[in-house]
C-alpha positions in Angstrom: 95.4 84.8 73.5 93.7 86.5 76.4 93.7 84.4 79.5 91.6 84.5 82.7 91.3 83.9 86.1 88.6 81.5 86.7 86.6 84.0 89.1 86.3 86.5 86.0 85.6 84.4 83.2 82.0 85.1 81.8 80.2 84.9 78.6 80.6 88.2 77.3 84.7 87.8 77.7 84.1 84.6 75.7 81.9 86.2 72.8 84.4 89.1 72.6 87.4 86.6 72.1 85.0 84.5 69.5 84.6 87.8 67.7 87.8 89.6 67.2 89.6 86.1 66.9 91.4 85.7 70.2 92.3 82.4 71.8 90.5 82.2 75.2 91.7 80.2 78.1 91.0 80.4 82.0 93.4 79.5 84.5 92.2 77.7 87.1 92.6 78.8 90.9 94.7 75.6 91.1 96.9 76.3 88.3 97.5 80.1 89.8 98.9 78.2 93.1 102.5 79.0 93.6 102.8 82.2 92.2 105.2 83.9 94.9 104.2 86.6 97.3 106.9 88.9 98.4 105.7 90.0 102.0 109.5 91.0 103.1 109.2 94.6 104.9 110.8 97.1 103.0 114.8 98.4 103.8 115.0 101.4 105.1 118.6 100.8 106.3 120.5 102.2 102.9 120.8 106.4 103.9 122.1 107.1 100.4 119.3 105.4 98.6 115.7 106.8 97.9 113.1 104.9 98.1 110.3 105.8 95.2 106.6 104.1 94.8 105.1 103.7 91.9 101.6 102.2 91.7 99.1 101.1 88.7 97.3 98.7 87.5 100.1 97.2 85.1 97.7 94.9 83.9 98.0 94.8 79.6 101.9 94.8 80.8 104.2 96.4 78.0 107.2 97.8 77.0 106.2 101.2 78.2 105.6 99.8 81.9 109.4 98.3 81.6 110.2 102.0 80.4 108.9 103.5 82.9 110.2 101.2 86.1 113.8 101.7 84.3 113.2 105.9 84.2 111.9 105.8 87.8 114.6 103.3 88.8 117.0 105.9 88.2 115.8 107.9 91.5 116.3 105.6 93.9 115.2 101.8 95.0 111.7 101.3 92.9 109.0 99.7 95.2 105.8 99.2 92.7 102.3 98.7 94.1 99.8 96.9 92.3 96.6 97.5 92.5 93.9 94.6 93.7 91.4 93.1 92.0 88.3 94.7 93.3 89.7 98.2 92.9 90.8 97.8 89.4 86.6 96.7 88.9 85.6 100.1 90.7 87.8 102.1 88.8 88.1 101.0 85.7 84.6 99.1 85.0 83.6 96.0 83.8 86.0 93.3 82.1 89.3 94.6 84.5 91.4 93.4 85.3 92.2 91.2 82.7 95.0 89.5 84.6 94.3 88.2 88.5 96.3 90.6 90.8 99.3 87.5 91.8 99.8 87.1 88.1 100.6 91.1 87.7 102.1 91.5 90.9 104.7 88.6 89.5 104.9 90.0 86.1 105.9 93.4 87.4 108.5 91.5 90.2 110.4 90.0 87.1 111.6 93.0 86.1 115.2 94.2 87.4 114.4 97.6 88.1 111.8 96.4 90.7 112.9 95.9 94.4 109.4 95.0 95.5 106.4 94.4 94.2 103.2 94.4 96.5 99.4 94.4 95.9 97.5 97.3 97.3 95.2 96.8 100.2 93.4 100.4 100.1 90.8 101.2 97.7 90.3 104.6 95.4 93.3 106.5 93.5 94.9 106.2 96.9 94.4 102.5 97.2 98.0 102.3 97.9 97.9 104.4 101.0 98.8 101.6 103.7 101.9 100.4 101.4 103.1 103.8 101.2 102.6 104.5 105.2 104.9 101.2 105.3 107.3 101.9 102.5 108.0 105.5 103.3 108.9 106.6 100.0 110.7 109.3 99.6 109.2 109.9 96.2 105.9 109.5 94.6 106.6 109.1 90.7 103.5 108.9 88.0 103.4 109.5 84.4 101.2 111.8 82.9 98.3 109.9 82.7 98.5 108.5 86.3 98.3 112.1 87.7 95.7 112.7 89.9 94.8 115.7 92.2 94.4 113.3 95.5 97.9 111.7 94.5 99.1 115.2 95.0 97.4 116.2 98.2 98.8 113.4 99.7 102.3 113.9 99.0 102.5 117.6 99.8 100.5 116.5 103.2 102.9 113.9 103.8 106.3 115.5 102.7 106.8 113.3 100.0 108.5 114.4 96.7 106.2 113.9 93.9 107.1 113.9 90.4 105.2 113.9 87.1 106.9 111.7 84.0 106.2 112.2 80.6 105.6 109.0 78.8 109.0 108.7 76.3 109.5 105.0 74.8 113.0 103.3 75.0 114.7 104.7 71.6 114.1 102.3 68.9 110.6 100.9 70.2 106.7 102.3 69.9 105.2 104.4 72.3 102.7 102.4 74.7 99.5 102.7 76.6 97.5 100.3 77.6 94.1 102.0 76.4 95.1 101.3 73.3 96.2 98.2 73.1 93.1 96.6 74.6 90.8 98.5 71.9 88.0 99.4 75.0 
């Protein structure tokens, strides 16, 4: 089933879903009401903790996102940033995102290894620039495919650690990226 928020459902989405056999069903700006925003600040009060950002679109949401938060976890207190809506659009194209930035922004929340989950207010590969003036990482973590060369200016401009993760599934499970799973 591929589901939509009511501001991107269009007729091209509908003759895609008609074509390759997919139920298609749009959620209504009333029926989206009540997912929960976390607006809490950040805590900056634990010394022996880092804090690490990790930001993304998280959008065809999969076992190799839960991988990933669980790896990153590991370095200190995981704040994720989400990116919005119109940003998604700019950088990816046409038909993104597929989920309405509250609906991935609570997906990602659910999972343990996240302390916070926010939705970016910036735009461009840094679109998460205010939240990480706010959070203060201490680390930057991406995986492979999320490296950027502005990503790094950044952190080596702002003295934050930044570290590159290769993309290694949870023993047991298939290796997943989102490109492929949406088949465009």
């Amino acid at each position: 089933m591929w589901v939509f928020d009511q501001a991107d459902d269009n007729a091209a989405r509908q003759a895609y879903c008609r074509s390759v056999g997919l139920q298609y069903r749009v959620l209504t700006d009333a029926e989206l009401q009540g997912f929960p925003v976390d607006t809490a600040e950040p805590d900056h009060a634990s010394p022996t903790r880092k804090r690490v950002l990790v930001t993304g679109c998280y959008d065809w949401f999969h076992s190799g996102h839960v991988r990933f938060f669980e790896e990153v976890a590991s370095l200190g207190d995981l704040y994720v940033v989400v990116g919005h809506d119109a940003n998604i659009q700019l950088l990816k194209g046409e038909g993104h995102p597929l989920f309405p930035e509250d609906e991935r922004r609570y997906m990602v929340q659910a999972i343990r290894f996240v302390k916070q989950a926010l939705i970016s207010t910036g735009h461009g590969w840094l679109d998460a620039e205010p939240e990480i003036e706010r959070i203060k990482p201490h680390i930057y973590a991406v995986n492979e495919d999320g490296d950027h060369p502005e990503k790094r200016r950044y952190c080596a401009a702002h003295g934050i650690e930044y570290r590159v993760l290769r993309r290694v599934p949870k023993q047991g499970l298939p290796r997943r990226q989102s490109t492929n799973l949406r088949g465009f």
